[in-house]
C-alpha positions as CSV (number, residue, x, y, z in Angstrom):
1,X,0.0,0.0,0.0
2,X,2.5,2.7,1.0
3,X,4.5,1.6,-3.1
4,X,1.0,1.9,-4.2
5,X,1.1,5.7,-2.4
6,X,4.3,6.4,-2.9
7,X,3.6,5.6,-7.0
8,X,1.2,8.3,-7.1
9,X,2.8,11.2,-6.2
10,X,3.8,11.6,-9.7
11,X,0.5,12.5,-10.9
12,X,-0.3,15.0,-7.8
13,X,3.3,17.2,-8.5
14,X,2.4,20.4,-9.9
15,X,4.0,21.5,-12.6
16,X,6.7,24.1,-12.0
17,X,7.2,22.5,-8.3
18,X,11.6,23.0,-8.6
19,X,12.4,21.4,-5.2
20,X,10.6,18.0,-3.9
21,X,11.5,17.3,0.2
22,X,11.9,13.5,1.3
23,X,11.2,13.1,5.3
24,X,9.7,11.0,7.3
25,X,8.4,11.5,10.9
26,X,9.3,9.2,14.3
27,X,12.8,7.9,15.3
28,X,13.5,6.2,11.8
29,X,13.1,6.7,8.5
30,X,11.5,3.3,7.3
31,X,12.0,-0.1,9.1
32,X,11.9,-2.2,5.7
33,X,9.9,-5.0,5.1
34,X,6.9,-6.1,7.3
35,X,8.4,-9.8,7.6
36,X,4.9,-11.4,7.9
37,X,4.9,-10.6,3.7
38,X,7.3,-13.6,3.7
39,X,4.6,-15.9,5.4
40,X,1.9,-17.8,3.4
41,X,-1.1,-15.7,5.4
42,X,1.1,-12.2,4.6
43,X,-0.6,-9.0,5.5
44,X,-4.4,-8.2,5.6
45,X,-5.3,-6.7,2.6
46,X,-2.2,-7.7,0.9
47,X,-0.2,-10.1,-1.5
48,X,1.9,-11.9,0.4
49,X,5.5,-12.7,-1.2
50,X,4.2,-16.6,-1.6
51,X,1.3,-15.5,-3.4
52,X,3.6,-13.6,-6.2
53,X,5.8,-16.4,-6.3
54,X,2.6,-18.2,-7.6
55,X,1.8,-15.5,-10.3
56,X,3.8,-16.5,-13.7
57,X,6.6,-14.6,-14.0
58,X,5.3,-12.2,-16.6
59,X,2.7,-11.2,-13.8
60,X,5.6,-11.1,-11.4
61,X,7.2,-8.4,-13.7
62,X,4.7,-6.4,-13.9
63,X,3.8,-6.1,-10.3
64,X,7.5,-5.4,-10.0
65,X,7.7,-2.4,-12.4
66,X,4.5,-0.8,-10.9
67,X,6.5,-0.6,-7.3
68,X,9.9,0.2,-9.1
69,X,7.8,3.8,-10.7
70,X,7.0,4.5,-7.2
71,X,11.2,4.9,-6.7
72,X,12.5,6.1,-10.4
73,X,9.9,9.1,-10.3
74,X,12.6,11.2,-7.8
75,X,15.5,10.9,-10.4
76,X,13.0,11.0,-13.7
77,X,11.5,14.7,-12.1
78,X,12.9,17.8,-13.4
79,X,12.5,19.1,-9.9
80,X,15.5,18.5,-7.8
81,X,15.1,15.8,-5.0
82,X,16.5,15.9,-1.4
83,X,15.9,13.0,1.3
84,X,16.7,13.6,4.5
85,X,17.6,10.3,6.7
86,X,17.4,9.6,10.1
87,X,17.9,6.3,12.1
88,X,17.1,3.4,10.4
89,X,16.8,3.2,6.6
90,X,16.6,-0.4,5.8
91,X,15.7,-2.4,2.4
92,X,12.9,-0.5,0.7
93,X,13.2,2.7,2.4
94,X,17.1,2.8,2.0
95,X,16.2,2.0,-1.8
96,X,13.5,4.9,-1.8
97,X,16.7,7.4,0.1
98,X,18.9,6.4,-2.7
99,X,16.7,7.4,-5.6
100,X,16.9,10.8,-4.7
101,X,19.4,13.0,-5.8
102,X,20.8,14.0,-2.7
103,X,20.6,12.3,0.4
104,X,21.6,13.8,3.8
105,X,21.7,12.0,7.2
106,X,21.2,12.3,10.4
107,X,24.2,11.4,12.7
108,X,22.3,8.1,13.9
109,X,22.2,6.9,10.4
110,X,21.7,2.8,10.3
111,X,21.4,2.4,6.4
112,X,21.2,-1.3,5.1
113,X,20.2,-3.3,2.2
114,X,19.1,-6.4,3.7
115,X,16.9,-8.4,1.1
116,X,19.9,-10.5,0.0
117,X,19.8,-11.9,3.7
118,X,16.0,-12.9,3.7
119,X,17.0,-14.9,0.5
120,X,16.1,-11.9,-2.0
121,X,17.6,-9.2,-4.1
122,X,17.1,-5.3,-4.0
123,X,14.2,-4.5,-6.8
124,X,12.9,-1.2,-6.1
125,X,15.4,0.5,-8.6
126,X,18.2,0.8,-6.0
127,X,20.6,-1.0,-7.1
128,X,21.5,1.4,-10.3
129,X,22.3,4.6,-8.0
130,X,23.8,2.5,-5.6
131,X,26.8,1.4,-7.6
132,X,26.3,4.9,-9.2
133,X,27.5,6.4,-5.7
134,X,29.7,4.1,-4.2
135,X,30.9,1.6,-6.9
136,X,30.2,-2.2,-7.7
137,X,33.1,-3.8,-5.2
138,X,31.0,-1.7,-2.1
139,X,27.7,-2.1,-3.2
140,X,28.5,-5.8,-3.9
141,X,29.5,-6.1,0.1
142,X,26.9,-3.8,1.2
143,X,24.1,-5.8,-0.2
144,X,26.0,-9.0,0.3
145,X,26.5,-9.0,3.9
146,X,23.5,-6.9,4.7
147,X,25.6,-4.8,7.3
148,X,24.9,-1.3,8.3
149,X,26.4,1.7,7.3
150,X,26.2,4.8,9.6
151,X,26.4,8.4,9.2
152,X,30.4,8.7,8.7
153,X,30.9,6.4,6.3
154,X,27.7,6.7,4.3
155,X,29.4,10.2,3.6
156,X,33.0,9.3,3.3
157,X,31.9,6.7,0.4
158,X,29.8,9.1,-1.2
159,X,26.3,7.2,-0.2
160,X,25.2,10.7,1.2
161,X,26.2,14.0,0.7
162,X,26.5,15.3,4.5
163,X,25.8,14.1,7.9
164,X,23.8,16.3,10.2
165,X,22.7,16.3,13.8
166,X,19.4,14.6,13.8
167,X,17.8,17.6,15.5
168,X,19.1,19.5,13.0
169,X,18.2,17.5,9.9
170,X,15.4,18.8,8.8
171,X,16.6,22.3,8.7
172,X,19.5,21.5,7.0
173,X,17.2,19.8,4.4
174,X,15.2,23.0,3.9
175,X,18.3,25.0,3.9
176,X,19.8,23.2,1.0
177,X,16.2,23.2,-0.8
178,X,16.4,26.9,-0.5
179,X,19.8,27.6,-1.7
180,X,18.7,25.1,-5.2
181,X,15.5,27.8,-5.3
182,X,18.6,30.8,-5.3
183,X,18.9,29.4,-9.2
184,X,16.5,30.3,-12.3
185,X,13.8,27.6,-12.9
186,X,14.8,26.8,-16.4
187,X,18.9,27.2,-15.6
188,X,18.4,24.9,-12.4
189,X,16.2,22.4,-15.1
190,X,18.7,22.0,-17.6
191,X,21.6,21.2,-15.7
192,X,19.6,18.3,-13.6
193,X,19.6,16.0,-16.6
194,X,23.3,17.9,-17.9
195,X,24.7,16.3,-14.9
196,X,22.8,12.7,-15.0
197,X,24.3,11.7,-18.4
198,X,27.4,12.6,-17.8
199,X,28.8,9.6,-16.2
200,X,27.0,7.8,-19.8
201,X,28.3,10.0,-22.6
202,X,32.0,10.0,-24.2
203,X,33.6,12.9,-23.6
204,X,32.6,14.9,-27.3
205,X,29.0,14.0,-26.6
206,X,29.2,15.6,-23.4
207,X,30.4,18.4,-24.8
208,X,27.6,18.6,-27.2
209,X,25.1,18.2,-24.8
210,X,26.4,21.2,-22.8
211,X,26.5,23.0,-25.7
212,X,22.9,21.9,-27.1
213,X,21.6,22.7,-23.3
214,X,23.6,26.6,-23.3
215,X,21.7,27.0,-26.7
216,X,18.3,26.8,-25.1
217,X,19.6,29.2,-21.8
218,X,21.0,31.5,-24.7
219,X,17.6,32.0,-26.0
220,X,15.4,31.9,-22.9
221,X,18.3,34.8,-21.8
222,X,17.8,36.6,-24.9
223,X,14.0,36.4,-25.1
224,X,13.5,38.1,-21.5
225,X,16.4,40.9,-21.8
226,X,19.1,39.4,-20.2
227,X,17.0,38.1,-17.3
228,X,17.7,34.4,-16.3
């Protein structure tokens, strides 16, 4: 129910909404997965992970994809996303923290993908930025092993951007959102997906695209009097 939520939130953002906040209330920021899914009976009102297992495996894909939008929507937005992490952050909600893009923690951080421990893989779309931010070798132990990684180290591999007080995260979350808002709209829209296929282009086609992209801020410039 809360993927099925989650999945909808693409359809209720406004356009011209330039920042999108990830927080959650209480001590943590998601426990992961209700382990009575794993049992035959499941949860009231839900498929239980036996039940899929039963589906053929087209129907299994499909189920899949529809929770996996409810996670790629924060990097597909033109709006730029920023979670903000506290306490726990394990399996889904660690997957849903990572498909932002920026994370910042608080400093009781206790981030972990466990799903290759209950006999599973990560499937919400996590594992793409994962090795994005950290590499394969640490992502491959991270998920492996199932261990936690706190505050210090999340930002010392590049997991998160900063570490916070916990008191203080929030703040710092809206202090960030309101230093992106300091940039045009249309500047702060073209450099989102600038920067996002960089890592994917050869050098020259980089170049192109910042050039294709400065076109288009050339002539917004130009159109308004030399006001971005």
């Amino acid at each position: 129910a809360t993927w099925r939520r989650l999945a909808a939130i693409e359809s209720e953002v406004q356009d011209g909404v330039r920042v999108v906040l990830l927080a959650a209330e209480g001590p943590s920021f998601g426990a992961g997965l209700d382990r009575r899914m794993m049992s035959p009976e499941g949860v009231p009102g839900e498929e239980s992970l036996a039940s899929l297992a039963a589906m053929p495996d087209a129907e299994i894909d499909e189920c899949i994809q529809v929770f996996q939008s409810a996670f790629t929507w924060w990097a597909r937005t033109d709006a730029v996303t920023i979670a903000a992490v506290q306490g726990h952050a394990i399996g889904a909600s660690a997957q849903l923290a990572l498909a932002c893009d920026i994370m910042l923690v608080g400093d009781d951080l206790k981030f972990a993908l466990r799903e290759t421990s209950l006999g599973l893989v990560p499937d919400l779309a996590g594992t793409w930025p994962l090795v994005q931010r950290v590499g394969y070798s640490r992502a491959l132990e991270i998920c492996g092993t199932g261990r936690f990684v706190g505050a210090s180290e999340a930002v010392a591999i590049g997991l998160a951007r900063s570490e916070h007080p916990s008191v203080d995260l929030i703040a710092s979350q809206l202090a960030l959102a309101e230093a992106f808002l300091g940039a045009p709209d249309t500047a702060l829209r073209a450099l989102k997906p600038l920067l996002q296929g960089a890592e994917h282009r050869e050098r020259v086609a980089q170049d192109a695209a910042e050039r294709m992209a400065q076109v288009g801020r050339l002539r917004d410039l130009g159109s308004i009097g030399g006001r971005a």
